[in-house]
Gaussian input, Z-matrix of N, CA and C with variables (Angstrom, degrees):
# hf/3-21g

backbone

0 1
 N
 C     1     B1
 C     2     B2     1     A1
 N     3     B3     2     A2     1     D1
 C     4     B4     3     A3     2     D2
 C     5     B5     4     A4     3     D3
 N     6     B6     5     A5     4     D4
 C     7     B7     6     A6     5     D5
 C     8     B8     7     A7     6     D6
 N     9     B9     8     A8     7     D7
 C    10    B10     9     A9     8     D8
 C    11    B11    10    A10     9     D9
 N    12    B12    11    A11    10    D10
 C    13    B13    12    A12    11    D11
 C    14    B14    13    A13    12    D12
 N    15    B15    14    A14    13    D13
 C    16    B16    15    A15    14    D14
 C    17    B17    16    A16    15    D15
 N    18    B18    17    A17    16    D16
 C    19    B19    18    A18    17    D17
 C    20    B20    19    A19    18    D18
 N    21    B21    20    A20    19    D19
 C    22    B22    21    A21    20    D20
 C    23    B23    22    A22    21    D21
 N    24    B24    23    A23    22    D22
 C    25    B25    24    A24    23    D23
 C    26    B26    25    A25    24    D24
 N    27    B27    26    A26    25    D25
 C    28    B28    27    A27    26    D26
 C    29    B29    28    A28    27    D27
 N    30    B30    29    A29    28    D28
 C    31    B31    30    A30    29    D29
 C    32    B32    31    A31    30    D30
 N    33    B33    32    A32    31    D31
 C    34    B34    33    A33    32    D32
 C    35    B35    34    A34    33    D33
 N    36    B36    35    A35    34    D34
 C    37    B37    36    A36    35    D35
 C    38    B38    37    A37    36    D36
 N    39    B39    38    A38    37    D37
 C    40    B40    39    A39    38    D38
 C    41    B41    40    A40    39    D39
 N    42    B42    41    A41    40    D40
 C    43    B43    42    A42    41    D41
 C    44    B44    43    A43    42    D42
 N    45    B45    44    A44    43    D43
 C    46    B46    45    A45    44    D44
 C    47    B47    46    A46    45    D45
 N    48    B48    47    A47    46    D46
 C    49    B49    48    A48    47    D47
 C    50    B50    49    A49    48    D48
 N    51    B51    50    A50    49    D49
 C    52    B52    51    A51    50    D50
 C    53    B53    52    A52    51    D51
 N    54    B54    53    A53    52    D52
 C    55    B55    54    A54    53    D53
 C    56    B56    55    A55    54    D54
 N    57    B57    56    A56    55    D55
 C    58    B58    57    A57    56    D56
 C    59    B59    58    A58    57    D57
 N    60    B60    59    A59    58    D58
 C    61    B61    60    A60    59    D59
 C    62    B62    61    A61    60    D60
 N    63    B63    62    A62    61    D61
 C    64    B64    63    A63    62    D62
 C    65    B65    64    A64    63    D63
 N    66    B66    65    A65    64    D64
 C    67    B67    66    A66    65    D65
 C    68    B68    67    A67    66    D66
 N    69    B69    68    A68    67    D67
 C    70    B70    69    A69    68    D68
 C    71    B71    70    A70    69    D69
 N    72    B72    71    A71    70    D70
 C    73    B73    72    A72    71    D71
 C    74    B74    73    A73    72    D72
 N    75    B75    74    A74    73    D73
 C    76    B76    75    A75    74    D74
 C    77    B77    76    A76    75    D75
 N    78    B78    77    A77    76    D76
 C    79    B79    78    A78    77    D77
 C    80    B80    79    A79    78    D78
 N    81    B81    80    A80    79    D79
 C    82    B82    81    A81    80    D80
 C    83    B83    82    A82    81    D81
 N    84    B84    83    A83    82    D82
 C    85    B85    84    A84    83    D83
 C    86    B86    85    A85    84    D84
 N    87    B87    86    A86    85    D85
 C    88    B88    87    A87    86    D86
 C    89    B89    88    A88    87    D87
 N    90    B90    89    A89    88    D88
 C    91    B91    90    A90    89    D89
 C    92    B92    91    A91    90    D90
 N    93    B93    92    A92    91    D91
 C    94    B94    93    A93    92    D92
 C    95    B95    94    A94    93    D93
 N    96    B96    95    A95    94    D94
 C    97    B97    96    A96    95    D95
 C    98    B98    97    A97    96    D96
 N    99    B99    98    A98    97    D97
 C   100   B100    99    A99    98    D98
 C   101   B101   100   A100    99    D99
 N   102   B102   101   A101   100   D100
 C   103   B103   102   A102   101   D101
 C   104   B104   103   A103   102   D102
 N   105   B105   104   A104   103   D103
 C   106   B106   105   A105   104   D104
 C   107   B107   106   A106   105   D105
 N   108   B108   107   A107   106   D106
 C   109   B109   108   A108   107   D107
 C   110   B110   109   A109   108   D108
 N   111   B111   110   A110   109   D109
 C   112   B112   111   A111   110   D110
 C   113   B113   112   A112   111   D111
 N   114   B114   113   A113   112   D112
 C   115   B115   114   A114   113   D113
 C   116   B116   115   A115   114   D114
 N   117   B117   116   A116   115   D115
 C   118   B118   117   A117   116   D116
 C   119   B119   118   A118   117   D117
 N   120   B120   119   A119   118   D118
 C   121   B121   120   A120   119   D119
 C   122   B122   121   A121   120   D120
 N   123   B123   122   A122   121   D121
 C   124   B124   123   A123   122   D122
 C   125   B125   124   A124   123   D123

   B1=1.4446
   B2=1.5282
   B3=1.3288
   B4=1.5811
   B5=1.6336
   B6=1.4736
   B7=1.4452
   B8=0.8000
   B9=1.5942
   B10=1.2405
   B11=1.6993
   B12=0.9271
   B13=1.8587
   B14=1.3485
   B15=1.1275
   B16=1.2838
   B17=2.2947
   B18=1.1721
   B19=1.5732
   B20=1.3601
   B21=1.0207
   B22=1.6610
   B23=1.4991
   B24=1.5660
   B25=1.4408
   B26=1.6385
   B27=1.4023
   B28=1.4704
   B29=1.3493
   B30=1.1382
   B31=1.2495
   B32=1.6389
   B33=1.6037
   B34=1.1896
   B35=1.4695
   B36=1.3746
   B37=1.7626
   B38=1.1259
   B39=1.7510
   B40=1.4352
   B41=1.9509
   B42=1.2899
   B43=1.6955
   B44=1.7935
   B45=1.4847
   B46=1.5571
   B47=1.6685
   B48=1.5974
   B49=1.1073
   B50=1.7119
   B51=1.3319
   B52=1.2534
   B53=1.4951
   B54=1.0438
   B55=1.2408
   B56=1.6516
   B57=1.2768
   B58=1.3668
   B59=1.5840
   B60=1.3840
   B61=1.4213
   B62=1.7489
   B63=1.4640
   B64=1.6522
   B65=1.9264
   B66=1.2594
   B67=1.5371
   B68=1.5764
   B69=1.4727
   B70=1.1516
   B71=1.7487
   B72=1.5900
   B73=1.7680
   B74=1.5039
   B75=1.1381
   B76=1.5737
   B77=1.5879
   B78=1.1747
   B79=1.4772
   B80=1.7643
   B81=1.2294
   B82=1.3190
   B83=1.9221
   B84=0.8325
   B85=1.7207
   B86=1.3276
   B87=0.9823
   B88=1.6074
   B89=1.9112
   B90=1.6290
   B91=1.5521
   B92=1.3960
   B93=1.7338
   B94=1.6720
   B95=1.2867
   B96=1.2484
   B97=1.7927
   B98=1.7992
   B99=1.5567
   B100=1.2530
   B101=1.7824
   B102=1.3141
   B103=1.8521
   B104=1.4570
   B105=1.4963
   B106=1.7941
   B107=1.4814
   B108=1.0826
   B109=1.4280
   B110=1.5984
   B111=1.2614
   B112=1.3071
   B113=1.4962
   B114=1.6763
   B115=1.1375
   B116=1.2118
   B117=1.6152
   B118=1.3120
   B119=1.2439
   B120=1.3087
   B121=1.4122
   B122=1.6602
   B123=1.3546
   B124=1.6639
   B125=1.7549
   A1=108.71
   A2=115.88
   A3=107.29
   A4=89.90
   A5=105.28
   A6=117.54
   A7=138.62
   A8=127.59
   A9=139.47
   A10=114.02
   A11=100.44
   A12=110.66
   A13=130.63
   A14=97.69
   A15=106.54
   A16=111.62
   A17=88.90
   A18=88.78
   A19=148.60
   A20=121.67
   A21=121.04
   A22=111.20
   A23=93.71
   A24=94.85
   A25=85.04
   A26=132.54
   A27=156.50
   A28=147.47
   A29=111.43
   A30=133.64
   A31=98.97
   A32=134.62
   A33=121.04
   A34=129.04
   A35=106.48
   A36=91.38
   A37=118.75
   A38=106.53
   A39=118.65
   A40=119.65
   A41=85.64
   A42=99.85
   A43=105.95
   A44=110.17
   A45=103.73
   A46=101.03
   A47=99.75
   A48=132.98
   A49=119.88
   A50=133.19
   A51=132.77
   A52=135.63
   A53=130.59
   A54=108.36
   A55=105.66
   A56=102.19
   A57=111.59
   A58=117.08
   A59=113.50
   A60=120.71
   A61=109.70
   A62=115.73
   A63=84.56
   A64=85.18
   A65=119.45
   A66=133.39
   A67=110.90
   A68=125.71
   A69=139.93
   A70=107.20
   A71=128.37
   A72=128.29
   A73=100.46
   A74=106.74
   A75=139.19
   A76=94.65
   A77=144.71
   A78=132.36
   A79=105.34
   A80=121.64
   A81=134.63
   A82=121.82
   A83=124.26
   A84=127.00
   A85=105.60
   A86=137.39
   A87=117.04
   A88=121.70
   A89=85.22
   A90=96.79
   A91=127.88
   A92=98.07
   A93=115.44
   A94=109.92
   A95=116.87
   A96=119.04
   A97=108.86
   A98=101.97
   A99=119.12
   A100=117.54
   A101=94.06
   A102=113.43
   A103=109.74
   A104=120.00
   A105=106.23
   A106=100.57
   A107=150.29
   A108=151.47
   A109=110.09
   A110=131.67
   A111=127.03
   A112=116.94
   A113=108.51
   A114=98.04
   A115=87.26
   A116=131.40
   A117=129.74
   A118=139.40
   A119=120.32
   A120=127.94
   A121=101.27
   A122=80.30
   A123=90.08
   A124=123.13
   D1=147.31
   D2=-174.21
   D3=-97.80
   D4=178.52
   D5=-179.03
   D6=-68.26
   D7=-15.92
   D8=172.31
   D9=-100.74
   D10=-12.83
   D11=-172.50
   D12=99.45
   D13=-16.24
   D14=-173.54
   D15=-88.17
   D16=137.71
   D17=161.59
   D18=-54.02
   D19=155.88
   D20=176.89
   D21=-121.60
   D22=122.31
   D23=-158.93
   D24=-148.94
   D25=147.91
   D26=-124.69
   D27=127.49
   D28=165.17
   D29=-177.32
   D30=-88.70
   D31=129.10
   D32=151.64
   D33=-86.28
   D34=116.78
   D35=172.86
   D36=-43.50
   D37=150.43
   D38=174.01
   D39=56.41
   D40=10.41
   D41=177.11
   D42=-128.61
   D43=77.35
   D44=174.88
   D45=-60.90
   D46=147.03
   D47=175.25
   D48=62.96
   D49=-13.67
   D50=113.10
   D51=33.13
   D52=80.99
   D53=178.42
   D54=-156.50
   D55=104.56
   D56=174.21
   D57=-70.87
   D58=128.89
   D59=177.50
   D60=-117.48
   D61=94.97
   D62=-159.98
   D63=-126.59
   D64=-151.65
   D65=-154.23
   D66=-12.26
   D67=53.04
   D68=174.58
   D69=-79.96
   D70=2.81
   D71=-179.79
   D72=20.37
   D73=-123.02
   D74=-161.95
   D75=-62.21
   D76=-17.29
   D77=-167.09
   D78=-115.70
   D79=11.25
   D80=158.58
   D81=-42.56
   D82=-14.28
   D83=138.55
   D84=-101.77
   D85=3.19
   D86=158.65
   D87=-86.19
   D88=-37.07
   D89=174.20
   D90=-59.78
   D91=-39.88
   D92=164.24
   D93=-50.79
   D94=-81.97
   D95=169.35
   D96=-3.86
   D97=-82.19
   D98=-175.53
   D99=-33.15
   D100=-67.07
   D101=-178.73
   D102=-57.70
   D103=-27.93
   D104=171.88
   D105=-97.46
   D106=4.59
   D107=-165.29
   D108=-66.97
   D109=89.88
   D110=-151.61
   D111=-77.39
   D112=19.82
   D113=-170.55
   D114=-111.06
   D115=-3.25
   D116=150.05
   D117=-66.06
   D118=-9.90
   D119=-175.84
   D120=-83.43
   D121=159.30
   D122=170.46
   D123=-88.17

């Protein structure tokens, strides 16, 4: 879990298509949602 609570969720540079979703706990169907959301992809 990071320190504030909140998740880490992104794009990695220099890594097309990439996208780390990590210390998301309790918001783990929200993060899913987020990470296929195609208006997020590159």
């Amino acid at each position: 879990m990071t320190r504030d609570g909140l998740p880490l969720i992104g794009p990695r540079p220099g890594r097309p298509g990439v996208r780390p979703a990590t210390g998301h706990n309790m918001l783990a169907p929200a993060t899913g949602r987020l990470v296929t959301c195609p208006g997020l992809r590159p």
